[in-house]
Structures are given as C-alpha cells and as structure tokens.
The first five atom37 places (N, CA, C, CB, O) and aatype in JSON, in Angstrom:
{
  "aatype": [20, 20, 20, 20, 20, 20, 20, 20, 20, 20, 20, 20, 20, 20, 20, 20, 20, 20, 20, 20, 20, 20, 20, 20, 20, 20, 20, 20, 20, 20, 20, 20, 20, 20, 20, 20, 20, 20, 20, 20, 20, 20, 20, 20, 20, 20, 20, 20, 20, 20, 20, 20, 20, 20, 20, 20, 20, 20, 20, 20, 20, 20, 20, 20, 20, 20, 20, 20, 20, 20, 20, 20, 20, 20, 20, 20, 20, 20, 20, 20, 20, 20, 20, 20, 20, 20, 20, 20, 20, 20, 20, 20, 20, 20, 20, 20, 20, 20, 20, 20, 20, 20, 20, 20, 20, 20, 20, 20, 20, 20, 20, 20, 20, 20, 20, 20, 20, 20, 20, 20, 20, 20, 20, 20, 20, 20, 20, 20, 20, 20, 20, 20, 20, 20, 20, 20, 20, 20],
  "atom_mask": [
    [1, 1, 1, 1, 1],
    [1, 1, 1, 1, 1],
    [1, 1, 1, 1, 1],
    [1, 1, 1, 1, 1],
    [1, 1, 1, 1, 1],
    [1, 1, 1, 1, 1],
    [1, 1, 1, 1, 1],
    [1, 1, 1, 1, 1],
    [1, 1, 1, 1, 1],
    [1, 1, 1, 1, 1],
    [1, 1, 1, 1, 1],
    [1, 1, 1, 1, 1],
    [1, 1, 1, 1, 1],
    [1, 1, 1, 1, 1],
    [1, 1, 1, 1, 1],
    [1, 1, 1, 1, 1],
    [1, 1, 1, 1, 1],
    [1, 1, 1, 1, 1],
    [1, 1, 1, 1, 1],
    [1, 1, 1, 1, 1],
    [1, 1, 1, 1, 1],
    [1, 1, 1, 1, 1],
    [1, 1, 1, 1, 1],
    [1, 1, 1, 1, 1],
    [1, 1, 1, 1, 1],
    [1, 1, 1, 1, 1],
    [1, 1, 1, 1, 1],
    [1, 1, 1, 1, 1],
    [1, 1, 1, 1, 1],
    [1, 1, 1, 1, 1],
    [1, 1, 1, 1, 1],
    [1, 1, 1, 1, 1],
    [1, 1, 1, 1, 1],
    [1, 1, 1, 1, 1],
    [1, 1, 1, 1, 1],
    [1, 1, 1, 1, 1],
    [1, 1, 1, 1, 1],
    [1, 1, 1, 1, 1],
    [1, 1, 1, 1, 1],
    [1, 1, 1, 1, 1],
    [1, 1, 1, 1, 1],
    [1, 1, 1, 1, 1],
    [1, 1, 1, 1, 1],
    [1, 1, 1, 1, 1],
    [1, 1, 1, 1, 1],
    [1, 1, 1, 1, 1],
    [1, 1, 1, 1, 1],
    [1, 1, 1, 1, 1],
    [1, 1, 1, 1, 1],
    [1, 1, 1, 1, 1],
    [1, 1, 1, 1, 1],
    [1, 1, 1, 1, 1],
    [1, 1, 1, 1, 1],
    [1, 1, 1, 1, 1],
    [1, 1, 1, 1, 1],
    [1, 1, 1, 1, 1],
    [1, 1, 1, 1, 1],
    [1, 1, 1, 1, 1],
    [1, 1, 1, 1, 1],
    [1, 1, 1, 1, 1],
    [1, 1, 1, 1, 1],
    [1, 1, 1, 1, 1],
    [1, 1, 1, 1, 1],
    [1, 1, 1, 1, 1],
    [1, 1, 1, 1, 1],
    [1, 1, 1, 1, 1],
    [1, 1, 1, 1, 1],
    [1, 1, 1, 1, 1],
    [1, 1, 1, 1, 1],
    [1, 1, 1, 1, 1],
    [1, 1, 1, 1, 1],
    [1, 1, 1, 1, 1],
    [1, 1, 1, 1, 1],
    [1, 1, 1, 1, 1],
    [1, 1, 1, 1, 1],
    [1, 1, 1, 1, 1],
    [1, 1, 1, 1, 1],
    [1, 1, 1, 1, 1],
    [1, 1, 1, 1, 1],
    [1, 1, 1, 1, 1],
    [1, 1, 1, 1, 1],
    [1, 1, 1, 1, 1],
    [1, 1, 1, 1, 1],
    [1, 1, 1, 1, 1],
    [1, 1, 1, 1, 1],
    [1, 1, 1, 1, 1],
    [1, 1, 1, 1, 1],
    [1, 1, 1, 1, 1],
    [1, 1, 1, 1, 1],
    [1, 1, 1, 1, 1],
    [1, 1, 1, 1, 1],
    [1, 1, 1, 1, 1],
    [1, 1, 1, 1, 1],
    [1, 1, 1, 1, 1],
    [1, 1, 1, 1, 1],
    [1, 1, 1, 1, 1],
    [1, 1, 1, 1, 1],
    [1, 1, 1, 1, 1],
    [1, 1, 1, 1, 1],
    [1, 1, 1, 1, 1],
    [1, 1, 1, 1, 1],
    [1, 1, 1, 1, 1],
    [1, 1, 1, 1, 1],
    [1, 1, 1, 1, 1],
    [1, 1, 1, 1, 1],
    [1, 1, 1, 1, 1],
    [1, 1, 1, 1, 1],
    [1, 1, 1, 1, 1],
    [1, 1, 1, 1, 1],
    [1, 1, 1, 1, 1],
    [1, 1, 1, 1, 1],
    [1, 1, 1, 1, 1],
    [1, 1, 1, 1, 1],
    [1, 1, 1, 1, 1],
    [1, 1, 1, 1, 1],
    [1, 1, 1, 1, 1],
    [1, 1, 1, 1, 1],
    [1, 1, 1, 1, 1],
    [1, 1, 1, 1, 1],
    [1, 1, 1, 1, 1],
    [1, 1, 1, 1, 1],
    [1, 1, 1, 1, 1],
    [1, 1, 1, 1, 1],
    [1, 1, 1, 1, 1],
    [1, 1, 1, 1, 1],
    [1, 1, 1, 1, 1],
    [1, 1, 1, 1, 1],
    [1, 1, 1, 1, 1],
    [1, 1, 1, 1, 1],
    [1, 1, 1, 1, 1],
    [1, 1, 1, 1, 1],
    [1, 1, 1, 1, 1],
    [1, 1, 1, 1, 1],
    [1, 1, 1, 1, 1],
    [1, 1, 1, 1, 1],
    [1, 1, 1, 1, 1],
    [1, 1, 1, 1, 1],
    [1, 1, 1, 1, 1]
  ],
  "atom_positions": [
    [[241.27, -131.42, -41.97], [242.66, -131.25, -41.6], [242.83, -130.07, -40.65], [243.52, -131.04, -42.84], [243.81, -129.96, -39.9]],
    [[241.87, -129.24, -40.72], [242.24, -127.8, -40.24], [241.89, -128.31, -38.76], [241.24, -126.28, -40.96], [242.48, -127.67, -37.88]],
    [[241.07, -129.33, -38.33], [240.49, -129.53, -37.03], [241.55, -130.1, -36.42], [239.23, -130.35, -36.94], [241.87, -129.7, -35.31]],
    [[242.07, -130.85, -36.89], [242.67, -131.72, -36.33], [244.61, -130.73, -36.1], [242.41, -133.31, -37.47], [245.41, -131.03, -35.21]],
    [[244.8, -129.79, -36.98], [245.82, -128.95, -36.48], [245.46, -127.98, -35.52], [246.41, -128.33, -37.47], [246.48, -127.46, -35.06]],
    [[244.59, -127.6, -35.11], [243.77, -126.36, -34.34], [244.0, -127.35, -32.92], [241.71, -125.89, -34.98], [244.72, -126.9, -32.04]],
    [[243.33, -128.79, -32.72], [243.19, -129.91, -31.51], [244.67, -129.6, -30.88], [242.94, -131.82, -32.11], [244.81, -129.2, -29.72]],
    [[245.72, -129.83, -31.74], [247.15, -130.01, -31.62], [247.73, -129.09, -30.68], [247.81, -129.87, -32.89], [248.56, -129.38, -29.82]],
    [[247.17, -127.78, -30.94], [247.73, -126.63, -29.74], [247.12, -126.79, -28.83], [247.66, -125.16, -29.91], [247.79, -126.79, -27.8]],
    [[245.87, -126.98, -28.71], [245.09, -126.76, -27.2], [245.69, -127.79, -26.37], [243.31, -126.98, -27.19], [245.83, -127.63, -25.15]],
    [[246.12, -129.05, -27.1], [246.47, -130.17, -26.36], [248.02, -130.26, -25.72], [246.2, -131.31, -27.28], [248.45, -131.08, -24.9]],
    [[248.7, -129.2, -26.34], [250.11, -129.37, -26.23], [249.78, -128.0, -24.52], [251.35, -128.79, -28.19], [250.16, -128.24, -23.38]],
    [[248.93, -126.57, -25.02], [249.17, -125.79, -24.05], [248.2, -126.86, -22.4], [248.48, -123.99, -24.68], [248.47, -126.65, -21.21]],
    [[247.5, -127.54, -22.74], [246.76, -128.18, -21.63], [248.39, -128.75, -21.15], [245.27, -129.51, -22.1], [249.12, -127.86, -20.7]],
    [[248.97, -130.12, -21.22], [250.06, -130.74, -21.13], [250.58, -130.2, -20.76], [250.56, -131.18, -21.81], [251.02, -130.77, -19.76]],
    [[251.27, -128.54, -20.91], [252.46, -127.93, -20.47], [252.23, -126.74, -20.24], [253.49, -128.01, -21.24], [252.91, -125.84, -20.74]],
    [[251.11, -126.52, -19.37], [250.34, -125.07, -19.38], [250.69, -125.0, -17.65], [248.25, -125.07, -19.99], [251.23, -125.96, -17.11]],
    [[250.4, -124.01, -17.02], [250.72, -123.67, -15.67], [250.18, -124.97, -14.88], [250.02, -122.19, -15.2], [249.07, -125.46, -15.09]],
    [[251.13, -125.46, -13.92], [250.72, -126.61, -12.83], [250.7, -125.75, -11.3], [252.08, -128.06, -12.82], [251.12, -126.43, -10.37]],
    [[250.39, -124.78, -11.05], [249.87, -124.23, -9.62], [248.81, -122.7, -10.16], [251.6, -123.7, -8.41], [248.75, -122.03, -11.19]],
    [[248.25, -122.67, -9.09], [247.43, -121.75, -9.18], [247.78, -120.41, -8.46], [246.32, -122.28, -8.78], [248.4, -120.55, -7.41]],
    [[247.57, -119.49, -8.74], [248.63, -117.84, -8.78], [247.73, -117.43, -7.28], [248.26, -116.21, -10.74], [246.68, -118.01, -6.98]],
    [[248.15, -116.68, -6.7], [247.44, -116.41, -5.61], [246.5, -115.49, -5.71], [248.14, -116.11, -4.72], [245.98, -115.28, -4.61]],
    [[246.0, -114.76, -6.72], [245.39, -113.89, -7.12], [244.12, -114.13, -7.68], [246.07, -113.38, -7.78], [243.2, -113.34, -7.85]],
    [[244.29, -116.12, -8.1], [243.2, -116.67, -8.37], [241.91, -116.93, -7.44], [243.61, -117.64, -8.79], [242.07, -117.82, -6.6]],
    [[240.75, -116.34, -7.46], [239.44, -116.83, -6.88], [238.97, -117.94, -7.67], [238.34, -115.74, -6.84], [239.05, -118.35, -8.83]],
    [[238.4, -118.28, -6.46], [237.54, -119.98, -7.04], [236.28, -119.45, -6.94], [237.67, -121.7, -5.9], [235.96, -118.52, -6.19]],
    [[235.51, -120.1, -7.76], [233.97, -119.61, -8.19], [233.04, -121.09, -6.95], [233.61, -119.88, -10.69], [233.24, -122.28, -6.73]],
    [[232.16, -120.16, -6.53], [231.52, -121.01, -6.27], [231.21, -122.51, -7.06], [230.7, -120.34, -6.1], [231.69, -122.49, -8.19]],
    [[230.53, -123.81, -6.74], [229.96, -124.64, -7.61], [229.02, -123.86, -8.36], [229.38, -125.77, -6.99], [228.45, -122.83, -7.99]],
    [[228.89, -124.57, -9.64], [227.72, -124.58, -9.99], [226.53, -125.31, -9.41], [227.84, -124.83, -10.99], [226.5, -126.51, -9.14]],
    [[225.49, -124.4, -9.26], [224.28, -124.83, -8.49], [222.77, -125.05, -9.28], [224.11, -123.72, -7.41], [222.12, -124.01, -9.39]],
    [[222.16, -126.29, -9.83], [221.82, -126.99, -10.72], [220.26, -126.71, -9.66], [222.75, -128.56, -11.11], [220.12, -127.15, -8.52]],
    [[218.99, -125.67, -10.6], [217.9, -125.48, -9.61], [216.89, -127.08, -9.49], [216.88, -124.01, -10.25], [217.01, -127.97, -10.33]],
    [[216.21, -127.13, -8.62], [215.91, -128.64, -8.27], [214.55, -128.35, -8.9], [215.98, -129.28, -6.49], [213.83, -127.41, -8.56]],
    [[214.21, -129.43, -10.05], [213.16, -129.26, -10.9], [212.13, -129.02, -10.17], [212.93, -130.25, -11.74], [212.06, -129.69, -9.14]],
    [[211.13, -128.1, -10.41], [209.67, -127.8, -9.52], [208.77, -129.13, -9.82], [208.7, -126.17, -10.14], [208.38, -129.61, -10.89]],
    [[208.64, -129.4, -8.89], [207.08, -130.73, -9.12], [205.81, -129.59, -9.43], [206.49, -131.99, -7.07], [205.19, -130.39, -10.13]],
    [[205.4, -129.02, -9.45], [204.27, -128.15, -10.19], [202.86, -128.42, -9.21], [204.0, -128.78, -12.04], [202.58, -127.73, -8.22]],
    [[202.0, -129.62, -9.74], [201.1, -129.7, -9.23], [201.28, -131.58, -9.07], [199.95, -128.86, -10.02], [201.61, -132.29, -10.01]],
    [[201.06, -131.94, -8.1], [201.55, -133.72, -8.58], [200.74, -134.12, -7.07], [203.95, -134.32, -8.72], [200.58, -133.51, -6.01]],
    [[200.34, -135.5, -7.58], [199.84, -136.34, -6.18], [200.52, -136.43, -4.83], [199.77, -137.73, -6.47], [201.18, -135.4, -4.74]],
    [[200.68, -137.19, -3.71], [201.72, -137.4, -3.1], [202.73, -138.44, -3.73], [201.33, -137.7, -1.91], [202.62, -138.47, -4.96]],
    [[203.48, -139.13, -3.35], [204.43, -139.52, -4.14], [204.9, -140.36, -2.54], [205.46, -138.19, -5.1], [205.01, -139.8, -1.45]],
    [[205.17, -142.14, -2.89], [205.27, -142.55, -2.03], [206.7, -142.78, -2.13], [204.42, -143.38, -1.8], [207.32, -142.96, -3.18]],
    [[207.29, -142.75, -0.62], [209.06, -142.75, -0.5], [209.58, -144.17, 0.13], [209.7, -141.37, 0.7], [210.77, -144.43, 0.28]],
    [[208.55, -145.03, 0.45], [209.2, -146.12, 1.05], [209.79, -146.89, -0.27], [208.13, -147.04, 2.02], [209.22, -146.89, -1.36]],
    [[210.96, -147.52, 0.0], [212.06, -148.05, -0.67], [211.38, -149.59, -1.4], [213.43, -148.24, 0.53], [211.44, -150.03, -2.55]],
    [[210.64, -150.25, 0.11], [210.3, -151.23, -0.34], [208.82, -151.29, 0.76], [211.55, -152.36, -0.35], [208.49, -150.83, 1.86]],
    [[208.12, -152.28, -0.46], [206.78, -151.98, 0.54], [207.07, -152.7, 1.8], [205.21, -152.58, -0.1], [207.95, -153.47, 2.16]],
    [[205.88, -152.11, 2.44], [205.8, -152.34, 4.18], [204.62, -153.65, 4.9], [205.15, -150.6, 4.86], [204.23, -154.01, 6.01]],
    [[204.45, -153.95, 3.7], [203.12, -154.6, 3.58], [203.51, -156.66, 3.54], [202.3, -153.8, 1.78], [204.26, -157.28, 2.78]],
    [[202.71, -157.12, 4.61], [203.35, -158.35, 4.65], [202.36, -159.23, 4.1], [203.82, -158.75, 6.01], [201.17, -158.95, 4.23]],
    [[202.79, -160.49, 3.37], [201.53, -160.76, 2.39], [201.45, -161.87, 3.58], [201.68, -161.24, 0.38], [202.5, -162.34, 4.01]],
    [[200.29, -162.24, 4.06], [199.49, -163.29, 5.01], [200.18, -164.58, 4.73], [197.79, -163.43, 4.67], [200.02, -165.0, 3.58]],
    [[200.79, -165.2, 5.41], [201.1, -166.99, 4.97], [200.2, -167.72, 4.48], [201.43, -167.94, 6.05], [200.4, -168.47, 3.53]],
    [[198.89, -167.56, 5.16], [197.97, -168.36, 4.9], [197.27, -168.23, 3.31], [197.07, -168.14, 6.0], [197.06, -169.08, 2.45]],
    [[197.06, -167.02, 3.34], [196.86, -166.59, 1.62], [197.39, -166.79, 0.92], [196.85, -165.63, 1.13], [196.83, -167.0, -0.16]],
    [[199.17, -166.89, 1.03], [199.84, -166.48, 0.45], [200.03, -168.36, -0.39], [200.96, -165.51, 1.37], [200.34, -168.73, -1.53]],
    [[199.69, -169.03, 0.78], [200.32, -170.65, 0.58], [198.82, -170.98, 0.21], [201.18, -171.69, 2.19], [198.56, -172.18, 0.3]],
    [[197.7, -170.09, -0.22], [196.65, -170.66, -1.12], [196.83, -170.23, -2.71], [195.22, -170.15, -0.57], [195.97, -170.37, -3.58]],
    [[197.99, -169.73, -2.85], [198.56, -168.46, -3.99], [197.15, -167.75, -4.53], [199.58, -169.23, -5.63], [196.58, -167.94, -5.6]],
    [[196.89, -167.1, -3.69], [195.94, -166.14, -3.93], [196.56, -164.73, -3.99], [194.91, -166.24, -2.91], [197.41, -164.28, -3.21]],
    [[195.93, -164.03, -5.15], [196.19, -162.9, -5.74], [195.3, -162.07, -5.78], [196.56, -163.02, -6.77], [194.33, -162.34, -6.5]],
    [[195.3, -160.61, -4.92], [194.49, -159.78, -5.25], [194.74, -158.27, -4.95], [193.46, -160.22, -4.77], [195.88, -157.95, -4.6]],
    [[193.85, -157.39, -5.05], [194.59, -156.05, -5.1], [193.2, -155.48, -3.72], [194.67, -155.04, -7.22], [192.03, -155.86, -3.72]],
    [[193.83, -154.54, -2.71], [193.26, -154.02, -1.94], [192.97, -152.5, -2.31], [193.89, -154.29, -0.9], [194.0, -152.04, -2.79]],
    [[191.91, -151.5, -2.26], [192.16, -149.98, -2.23], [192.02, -149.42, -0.93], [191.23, -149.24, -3.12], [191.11, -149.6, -0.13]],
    [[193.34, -148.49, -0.77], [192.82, -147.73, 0.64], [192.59, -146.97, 0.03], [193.53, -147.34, 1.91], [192.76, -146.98, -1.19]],
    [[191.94, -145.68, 0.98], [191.92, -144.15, 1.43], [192.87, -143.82, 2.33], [190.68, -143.72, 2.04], [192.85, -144.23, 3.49]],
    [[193.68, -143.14, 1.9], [194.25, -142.15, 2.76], [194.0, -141.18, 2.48], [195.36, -142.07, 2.92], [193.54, -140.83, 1.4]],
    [[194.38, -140.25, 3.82], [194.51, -138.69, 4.18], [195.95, -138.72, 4.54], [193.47, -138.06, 5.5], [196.5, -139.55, 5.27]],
    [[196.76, -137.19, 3.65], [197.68, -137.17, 4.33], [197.79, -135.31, 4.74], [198.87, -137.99, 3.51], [197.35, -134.55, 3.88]],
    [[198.26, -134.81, 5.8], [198.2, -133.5, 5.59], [199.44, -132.81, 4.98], [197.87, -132.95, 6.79], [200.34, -133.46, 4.45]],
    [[199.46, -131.3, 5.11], [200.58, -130.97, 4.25], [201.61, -130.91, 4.76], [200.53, -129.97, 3.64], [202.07, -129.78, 4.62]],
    [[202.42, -131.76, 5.46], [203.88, -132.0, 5.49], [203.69, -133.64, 4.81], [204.69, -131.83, 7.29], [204.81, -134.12, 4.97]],
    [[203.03, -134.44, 4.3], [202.98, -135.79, 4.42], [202.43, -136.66, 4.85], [203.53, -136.05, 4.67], [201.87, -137.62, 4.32]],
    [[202.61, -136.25, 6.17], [202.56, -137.37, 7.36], [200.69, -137.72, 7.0], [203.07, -136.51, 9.45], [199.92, -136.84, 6.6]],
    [[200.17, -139.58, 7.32], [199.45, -139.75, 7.29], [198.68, -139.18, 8.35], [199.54, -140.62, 7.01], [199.43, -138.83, 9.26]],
    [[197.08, -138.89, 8.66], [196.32, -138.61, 9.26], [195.89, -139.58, 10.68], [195.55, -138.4, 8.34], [194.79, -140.13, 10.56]],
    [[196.39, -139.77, 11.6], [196.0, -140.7, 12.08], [195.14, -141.56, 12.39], [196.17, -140.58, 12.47], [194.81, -141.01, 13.44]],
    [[194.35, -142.65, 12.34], [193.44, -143.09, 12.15], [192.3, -143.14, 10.95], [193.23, -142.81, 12.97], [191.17, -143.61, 11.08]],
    [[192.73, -142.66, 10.01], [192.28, -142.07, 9.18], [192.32, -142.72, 7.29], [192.96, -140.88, 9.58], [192.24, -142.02, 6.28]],
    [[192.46, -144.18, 7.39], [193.15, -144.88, 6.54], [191.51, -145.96, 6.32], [194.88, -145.59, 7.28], [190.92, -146.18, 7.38]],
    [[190.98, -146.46, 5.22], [190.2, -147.18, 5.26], [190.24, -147.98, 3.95], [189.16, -146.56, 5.62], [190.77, -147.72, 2.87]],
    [[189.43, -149.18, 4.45], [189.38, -149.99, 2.99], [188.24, -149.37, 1.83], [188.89, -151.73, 3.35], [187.12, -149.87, 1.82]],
    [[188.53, -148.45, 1.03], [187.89, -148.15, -0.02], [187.26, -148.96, -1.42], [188.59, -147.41, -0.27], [186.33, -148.64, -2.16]],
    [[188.1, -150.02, -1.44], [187.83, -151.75, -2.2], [188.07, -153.18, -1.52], [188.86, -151.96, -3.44], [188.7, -153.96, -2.24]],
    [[187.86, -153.44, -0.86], [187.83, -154.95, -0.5], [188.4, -155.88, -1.59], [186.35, -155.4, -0.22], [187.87, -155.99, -2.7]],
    [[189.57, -156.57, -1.19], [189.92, -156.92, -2.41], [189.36, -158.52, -1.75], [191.69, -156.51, -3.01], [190.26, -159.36, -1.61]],
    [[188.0, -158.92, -1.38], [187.35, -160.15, -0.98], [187.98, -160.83, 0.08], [187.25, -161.03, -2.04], [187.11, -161.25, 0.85]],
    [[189.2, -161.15, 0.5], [189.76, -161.56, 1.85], [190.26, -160.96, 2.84], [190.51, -162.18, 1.78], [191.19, -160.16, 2.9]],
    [[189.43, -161.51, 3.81], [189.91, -160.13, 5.35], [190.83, -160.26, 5.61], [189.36, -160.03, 6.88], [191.54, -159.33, 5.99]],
    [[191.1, -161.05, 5.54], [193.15, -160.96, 5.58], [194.45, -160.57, 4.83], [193.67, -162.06, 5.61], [195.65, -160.63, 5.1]],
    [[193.56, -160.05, 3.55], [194.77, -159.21, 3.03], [194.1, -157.72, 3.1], [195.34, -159.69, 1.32], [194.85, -156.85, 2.66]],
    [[193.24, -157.41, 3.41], [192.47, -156.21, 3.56], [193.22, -155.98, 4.85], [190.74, -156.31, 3.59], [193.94, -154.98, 4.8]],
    [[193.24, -156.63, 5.97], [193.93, -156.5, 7.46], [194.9, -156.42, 7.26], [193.88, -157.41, 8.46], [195.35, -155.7, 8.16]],
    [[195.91, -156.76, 6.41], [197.46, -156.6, 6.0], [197.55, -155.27, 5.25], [198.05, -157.88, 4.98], [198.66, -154.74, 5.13]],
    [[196.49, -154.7, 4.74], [197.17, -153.66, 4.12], [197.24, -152.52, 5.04], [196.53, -153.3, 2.86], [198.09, -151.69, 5.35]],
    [[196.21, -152.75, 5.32], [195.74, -151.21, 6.81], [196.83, -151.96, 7.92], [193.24, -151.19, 7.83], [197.5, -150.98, 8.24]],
    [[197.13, -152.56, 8.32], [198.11, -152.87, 9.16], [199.23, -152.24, 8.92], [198.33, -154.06, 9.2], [199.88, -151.75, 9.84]],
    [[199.69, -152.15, 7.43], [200.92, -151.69, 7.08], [201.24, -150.24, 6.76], [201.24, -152.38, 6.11], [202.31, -149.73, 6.44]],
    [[199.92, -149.67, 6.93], [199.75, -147.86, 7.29], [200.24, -147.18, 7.65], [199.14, -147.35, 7.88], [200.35, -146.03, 7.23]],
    [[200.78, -147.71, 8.69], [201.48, -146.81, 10.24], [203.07, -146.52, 9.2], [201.82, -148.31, 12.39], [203.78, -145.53, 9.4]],
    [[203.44, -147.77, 7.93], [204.74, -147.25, 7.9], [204.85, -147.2, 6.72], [205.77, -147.89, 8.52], [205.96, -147.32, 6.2]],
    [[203.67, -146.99, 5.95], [203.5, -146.01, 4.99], [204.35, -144.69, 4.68], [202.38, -145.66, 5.25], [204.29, -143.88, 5.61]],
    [[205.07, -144.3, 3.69], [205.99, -142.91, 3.95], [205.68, -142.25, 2.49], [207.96, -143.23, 4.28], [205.83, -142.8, 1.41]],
    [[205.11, -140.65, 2.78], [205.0, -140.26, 1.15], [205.2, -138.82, 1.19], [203.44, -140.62, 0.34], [205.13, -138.2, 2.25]],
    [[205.46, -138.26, 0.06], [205.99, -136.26, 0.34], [204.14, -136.07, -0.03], [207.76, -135.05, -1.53], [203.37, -136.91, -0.49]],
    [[203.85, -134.55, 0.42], [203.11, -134.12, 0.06], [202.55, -134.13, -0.99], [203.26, -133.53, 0.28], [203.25, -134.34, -1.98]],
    [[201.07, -133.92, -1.18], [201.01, -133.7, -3.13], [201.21, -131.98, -2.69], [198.86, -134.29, -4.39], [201.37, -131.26, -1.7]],
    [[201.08, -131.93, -4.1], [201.21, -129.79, -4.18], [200.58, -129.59, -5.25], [202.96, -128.79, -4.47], [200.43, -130.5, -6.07]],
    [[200.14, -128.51, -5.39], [199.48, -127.84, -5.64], [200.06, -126.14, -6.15], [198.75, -128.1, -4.61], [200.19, -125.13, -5.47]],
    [[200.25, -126.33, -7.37], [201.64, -125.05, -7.7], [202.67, -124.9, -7.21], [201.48, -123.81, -7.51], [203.41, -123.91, -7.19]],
    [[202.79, -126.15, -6.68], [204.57, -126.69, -5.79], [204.11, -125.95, -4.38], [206.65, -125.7, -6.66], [205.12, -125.39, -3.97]],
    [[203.3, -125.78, -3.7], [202.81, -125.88, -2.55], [202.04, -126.94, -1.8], [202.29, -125.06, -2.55], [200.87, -127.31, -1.93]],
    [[203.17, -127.4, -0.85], [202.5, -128.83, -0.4], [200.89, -128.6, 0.14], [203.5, -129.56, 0.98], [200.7, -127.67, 0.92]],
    [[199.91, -129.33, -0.23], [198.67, -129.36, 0.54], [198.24, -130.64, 0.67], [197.63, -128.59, -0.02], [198.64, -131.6, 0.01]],
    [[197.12, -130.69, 1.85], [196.85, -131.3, 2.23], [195.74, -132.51, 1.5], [196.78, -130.63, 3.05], [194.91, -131.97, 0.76]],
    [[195.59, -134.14, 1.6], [194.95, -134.49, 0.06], [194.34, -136.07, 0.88], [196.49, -134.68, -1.72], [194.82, -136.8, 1.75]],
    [[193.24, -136.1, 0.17], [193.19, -137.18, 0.34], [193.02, -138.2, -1.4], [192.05, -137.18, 1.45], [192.67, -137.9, -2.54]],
    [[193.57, -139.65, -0.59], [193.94, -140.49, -2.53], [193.64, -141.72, -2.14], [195.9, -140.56, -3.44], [193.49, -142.07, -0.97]],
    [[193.54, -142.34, -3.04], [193.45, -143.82, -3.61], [194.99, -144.64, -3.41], [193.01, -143.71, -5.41], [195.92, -144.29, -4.14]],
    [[195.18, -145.71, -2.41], [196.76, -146.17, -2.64], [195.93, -147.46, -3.16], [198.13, -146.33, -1.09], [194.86, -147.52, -2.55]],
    [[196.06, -148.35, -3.96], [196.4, -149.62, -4.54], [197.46, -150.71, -3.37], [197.26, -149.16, -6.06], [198.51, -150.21, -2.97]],
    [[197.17, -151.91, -2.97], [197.97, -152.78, -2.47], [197.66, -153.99, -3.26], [197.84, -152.89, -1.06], [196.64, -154.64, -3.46]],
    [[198.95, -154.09, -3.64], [198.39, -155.75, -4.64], [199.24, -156.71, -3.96], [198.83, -155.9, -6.71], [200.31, -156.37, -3.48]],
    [[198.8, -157.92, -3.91], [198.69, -158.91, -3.59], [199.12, -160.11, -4.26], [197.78, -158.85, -3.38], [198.55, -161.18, -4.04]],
    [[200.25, -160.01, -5.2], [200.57, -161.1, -6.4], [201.39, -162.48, -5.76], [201.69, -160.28, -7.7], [202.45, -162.35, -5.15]],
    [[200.85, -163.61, -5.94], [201.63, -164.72, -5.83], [202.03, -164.67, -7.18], [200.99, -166.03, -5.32], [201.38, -164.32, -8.16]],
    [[203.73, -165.25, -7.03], [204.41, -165.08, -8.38], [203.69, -166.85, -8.86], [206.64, -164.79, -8.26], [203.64, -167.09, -10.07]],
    [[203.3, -167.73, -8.06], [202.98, -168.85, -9.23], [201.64, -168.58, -9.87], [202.92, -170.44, -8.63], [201.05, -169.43, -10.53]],
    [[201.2, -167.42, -9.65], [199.74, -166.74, -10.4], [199.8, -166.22, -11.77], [199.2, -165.43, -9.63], [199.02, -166.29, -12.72]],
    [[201.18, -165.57, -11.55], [201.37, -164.57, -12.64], [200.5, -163.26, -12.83], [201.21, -165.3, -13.81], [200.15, -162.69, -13.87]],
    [[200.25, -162.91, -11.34], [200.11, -162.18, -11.34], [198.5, -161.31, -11.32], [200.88, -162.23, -11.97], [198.13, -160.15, -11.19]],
    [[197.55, -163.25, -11.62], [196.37, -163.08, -12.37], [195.56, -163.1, -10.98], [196.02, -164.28, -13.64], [196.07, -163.74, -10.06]],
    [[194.22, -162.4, -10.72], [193.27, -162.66, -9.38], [192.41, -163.64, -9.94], [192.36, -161.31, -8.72], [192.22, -163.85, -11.14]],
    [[191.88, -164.23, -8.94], [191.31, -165.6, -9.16], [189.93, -164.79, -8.92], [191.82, -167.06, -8.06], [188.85, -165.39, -8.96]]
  ]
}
C-alpha cells in the first residue's frame, strides 16, 4: 500500500510540474556510451552480402563445395594486392576461379592485436551450397 501512495505524488508533481525551462537551466551534454574495445580479434569481414558468384554451370550440376583462401590484409584492412591464393581446392576450377575472382570486393576491419590494428594474414572459407543439396559436398 505504502508503494502505491508514494507512486501517487510523483505522478501528480510529473502531470503538473513546470512546462518551460528557466533560463538559468544548462543542458548536459548526451550521455556518451564508450564503444566496446575488440581486444585482440581476427579481421572481421564487413561485406553485407557475399561478393562471390556461384558458376551456372556448377551451380545447375547442384554441386556443393567449400573453397579456402589465404589472405593478407595490412593494418588499415585493405587486402594486399595480388596476394590472395587458393589454400584448399575445393576440386572444381571453377568455383576455386569464383572465389579469387571475388577478392577484389572482399571488405574486412583489421584484426588487432590489444585493439591495435595489425597487419595478418588468415584462412577465409567460401562455400559453395546448392540449396537442393542441403548443403551436403558430394
């Protein structure tokens, strides 16, 4: 009971409490919310949607498979130019040629290293799924 009489005033002075602000009033900055540190973390890829075009011809054999590159990226990101290779063959040159094709528009932040971007080289994964596969490589 006591809560619910205590609610009663705050709600009546909100309702009928001053409607302008006095000229004497300063406004506080926002609050400014610090942007979580990534610490130590891989690069981290930013494209929205992949860049990577799955072959017609493969694609209408519903063949499924996964490619590995190598990349290098230095420390702003940006890939290394020329510098991208097939590290797994995922068995058809034509989705191996589709993945390195799709390099150039590749987009990823730095990895870091105590939240200092450096320079890295990694493993990207390109898979290759026909959905009437489920997903499975032949």
């Amino acid at each position: 009971m006591k809560a619910a009489l205590w609610l009663l005033p705050v709600l009546v002075i909100e309702s009928t409490g001053c409607r302008s602000t006095p000229e004497s009033t300063l406004a506080l900055p926002p609050e400014q919310t610090p942007a979580p540190s990534r610490g130590s973390e891989p690069p981290v890829a930013l494209n929205a949607e992949s860049p990577v075009e799955y072959p017609l011809a493969v694609y209408q054999q519903r063949i499924s498979a996964t490619v590995l590159l190598r990349l290098f990226l230095d420390e702003t990101g940006q890939l290394v130019p020329d510098s991208a290779r097939v590290q797994e063959s995922s068995g058809y040159p034509a989705l191996d040629s589709a993945a390195l094709a799709a390099v150039p528009r590749l987009r990823y932040a730095a990895a870091l290293v105590n939240g200092t971007p450096v320079a890295t080289a990694f493993t990207q994964p390109i898979l290759f799924r026909h959905p009437d596969r489920g997903g499975v490589t032949p």
